[in-house]
C-alpha positions, -999 to 999 in steps of 0.1 A, spaced: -569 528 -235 -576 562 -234 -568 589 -203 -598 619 -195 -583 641 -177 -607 665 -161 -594 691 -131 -623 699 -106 -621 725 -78 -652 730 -54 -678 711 -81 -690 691 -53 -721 697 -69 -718 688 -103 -693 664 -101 -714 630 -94 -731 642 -127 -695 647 -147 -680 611 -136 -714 593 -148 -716 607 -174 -684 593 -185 -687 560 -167 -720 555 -183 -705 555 -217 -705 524 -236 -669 530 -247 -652 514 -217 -614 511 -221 -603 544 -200 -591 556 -176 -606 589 -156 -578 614 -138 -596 640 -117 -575 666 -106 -588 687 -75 -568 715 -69 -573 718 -29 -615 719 -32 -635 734 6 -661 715 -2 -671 675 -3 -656 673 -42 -623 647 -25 -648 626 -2 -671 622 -36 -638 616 -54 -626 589 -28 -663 576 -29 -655 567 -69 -618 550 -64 -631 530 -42 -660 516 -64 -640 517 -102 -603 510 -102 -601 532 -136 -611 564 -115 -585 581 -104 -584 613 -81 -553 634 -76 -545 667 -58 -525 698 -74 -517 713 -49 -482 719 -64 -497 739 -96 -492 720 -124 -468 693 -116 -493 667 -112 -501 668 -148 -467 664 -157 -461 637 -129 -490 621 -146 -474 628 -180 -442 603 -166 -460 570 -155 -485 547 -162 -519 536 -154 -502 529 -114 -512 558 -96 -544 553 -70 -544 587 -53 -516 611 -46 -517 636 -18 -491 659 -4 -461 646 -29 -467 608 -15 -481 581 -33 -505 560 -12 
């Protein structure tokens, strides 16, 4: 398995574009880490939209710089969505 990591912050509209791009790949054995880092706009509802429907698609929030990456870094693939230093 492979991790793409790609951080977002107000792409509400490219991001559908981005994560199909990937998902439409016919390499499947990954897993996508989108980290927002505190997006205005409707990037987190279109990244919740995508947990929901793929269980390799994982959003996360940075809002602490860049610890997420390195909390990310220090696990495995058992992280659904993080927000506000809780894991949910």
């Amino acid at each position: 398995m492979i991790s793409i990591i790609v951080p977002v912050y107000k792409v509400e509209k490219y991001l559908t574009r981005c994560i199909d791009s990937v998902i439409n790949q016919t390499f499947t054995d990954f897993e996508l880490i989108l980290v927002d880092d505190g997006s205005t706009d409707g990037t987190v509802d279109i990244l919740k939209s995508y947990e929901e429907k793929y269980k390799n698609i994982i959003p996360e929030d940075d809002l602490d710089g860049n610890r997420t990456i390195s909390y990310l870094g220090n696990t495995k693939n058992n992280i659904k969505y993080k927000s506000n230093n809780r894991i949910e």
